[in-house]
N, C-alpha and C positions, 0 to 999 in steps of 0.2 A: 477413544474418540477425539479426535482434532476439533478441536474452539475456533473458530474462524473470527478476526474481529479487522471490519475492515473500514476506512476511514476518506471521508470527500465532502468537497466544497472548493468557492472560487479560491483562485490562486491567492496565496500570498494573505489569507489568514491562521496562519499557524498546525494545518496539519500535520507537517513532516516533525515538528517542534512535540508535538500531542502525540504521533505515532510512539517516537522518543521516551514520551513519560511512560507510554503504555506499555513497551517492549521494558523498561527499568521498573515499572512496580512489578511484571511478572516475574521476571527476573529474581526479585529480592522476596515474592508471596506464594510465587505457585510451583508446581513441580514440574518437571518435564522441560522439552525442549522447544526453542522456540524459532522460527522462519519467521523472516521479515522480509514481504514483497516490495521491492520500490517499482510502482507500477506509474509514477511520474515521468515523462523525460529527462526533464530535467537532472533526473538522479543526484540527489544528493542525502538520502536518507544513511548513506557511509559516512557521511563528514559526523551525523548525532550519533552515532553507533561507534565510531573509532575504528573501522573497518577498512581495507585498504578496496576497492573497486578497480580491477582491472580491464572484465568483458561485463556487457550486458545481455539478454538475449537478443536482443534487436542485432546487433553485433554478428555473435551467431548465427541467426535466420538470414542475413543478406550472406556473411561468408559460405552459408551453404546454398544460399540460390546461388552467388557467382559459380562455387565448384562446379555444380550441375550446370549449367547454361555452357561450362569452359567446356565441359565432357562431351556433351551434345554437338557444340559446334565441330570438335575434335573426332565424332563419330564414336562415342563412346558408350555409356551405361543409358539405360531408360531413365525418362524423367523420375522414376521411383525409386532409383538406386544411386546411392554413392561412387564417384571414384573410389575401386578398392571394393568394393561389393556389399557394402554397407548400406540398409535401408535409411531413411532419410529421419522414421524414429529413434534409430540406434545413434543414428548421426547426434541428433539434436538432445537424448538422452547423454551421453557423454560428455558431450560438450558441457551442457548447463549444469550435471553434477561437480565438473570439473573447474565453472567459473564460481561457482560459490562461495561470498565470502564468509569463513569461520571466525568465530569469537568462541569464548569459553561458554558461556550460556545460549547465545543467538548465533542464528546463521543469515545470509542476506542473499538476496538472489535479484538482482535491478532489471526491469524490463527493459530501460533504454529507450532508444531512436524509435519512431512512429515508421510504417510502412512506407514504402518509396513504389513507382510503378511495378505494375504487375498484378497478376493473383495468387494472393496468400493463404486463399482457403485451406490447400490442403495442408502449408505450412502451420496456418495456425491450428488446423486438428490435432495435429499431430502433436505441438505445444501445449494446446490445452491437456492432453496424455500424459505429457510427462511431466507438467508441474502440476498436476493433479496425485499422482504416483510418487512424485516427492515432497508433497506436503501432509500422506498419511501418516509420514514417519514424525511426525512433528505434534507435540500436545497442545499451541498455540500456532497459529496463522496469523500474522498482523499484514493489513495488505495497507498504503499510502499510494491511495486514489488519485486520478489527478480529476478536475471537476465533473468532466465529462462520463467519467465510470467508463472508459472504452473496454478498459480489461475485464470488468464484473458483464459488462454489454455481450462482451463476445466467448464469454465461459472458458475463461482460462482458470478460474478457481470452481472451487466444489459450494455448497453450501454456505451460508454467512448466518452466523449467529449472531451477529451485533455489527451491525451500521452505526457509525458515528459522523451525523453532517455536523461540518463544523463553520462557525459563522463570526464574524466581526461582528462588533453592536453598530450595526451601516446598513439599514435599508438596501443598499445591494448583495451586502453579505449575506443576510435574511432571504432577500427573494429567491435569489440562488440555492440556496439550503431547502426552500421550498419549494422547487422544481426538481432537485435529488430526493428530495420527499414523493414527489408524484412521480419522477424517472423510476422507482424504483420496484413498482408493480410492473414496469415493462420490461424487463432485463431479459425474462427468463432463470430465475436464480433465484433459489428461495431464501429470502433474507427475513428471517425469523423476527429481528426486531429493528429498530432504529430509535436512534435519540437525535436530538439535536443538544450540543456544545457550544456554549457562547463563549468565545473568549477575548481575552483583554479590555474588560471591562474595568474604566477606571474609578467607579463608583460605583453608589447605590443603583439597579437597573431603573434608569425612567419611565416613570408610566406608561408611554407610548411605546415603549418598546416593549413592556409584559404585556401591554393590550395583543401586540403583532404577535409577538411569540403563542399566547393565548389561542390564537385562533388558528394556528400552522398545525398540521394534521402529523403532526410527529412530538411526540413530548420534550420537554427539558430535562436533559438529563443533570446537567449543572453549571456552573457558570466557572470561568479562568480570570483569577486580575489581572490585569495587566503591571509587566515587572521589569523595571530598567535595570536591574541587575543579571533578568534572564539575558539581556542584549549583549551587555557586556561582557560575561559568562561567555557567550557564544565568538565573542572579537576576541579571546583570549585562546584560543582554537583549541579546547578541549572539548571532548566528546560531550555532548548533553547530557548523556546514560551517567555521565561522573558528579552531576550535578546534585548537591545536599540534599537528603531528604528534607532540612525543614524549609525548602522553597516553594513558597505558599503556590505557583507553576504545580510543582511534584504535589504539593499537598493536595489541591485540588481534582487532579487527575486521578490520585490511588481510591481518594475518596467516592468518586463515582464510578471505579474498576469495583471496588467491596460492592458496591449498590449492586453491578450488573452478574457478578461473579459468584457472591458468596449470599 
């Protein structure tokens, strides 16, 4: 059975950073192998992983609308079929096992570019297929959400067993965490549990803030300090995944992986 653990909040509080920890404590505790979705634009969840990123699927979905739209004008194959005779599953099935970045333990698959004009429905059906079909080979699933959950919205993954909203200690971080708190009975996608993750917390938590957290209909699952050595760490351009287990970042992450895990 594939572990789904998938991860969102506003931008630019430490997600991709927390996906990181969590793809390296499995790595070094659990068995099996692991897929790591970058379901951000942005794509940069290969720079924490040491992974080289070539294509995206976004990438692939417009290179295969252009083929077809070139065939058509050309008078060539149905909207359903590839130049070449190829269904447009088979198409996008190839492709994305063949963009995949490998590591020794992880593999990475990045969604890339957001959609551009047109209709993608039957493009994204047929996406939701096949990284559905390539994520059963996998005994961990980490997906790095971007805030909005488009990719959990629109059922390109299976199941989720563990939702991690993650939040700054910032009233906006928080409210936002608490709208993916309520976004997440609307998906359609059964997301078994959810926590909320505070992180970079440079002290004690303020009252006012355990009062907030208190009353947010998603539990705490744990708190991250905040850590000028993770900074620098990361300006030294080596992978996150290489970073020492005793960095209180890694400590606190493995720590509430054991909670939900074991």
């Amino acid at each position: 059975m594939t572990t789904t653990i998938a991860l969102a909040g506003k931008g630019g509080v430490g997600k991709t950073t927390i996906a990181g920890m969590v793809i390296k404590y499995l790595a070094q505790n659990q068995t099996g192998s692991i897929l790591a979705i970058d379901a951000d634009p942005a794509s940069n969840l290969n720079m924490v992983l040491g992974l080289d990123l070539e294509w995206t699927v976004g990438d692939i979905r417009e290179g295969m609308l252009e083929q077809v739209k070139s065939s058509l004008i050309n008078g060539g194959a149905a909207m359903g079929v590839m130049p070449g005779g190829a269904s447009k599953r088979e198409y996008l099935d190839y492709h994305i096992r063949t963009s995949l970045a490998e590591g020794s333990r992880f593999d990475l698959i990045a969604m890339g570019r957001g959609e551009g004009q047109g209709c993608y429905c039957a493009v994204n059906h047929n996406l939701r297929e096949v990284i559905d079909d390539l994520s059963r080979h996998y005994a961990f699933v980490i997906i790095d959400n971007e805030a909005g959950m488009e990719h959990l919205s629109r059922r390109t993954t299976r199941d989720v067993q563990h939702l991690l909203i993650v939040s700054d200690p910032t009233q906006r971080g928080l409210v936002t965490a608490q709208r993916i708190a309520d976004m997440r009975r609307e998906l359609g996608v059964n997301i078994e549990n959810a926590w909320l993750i505070l992180n970079r917390l440079r002290s004690e938590m303020p009252a006012e803030l355990e009062a907030f957290t208190d009353k947010m209909d998603v539990p705490l699952l744990g708190v991250i300090p905040a850590d000028d050595d993770l900074a620098q760490y990361e300006f030294s351009g080596k992978p996150l995944v290489e970073l020492g287990d005793g960095s209180p970042v890694y400590q606190a992450v493995a720590s509430m992986m054991d909670q939900i895990l074991k």
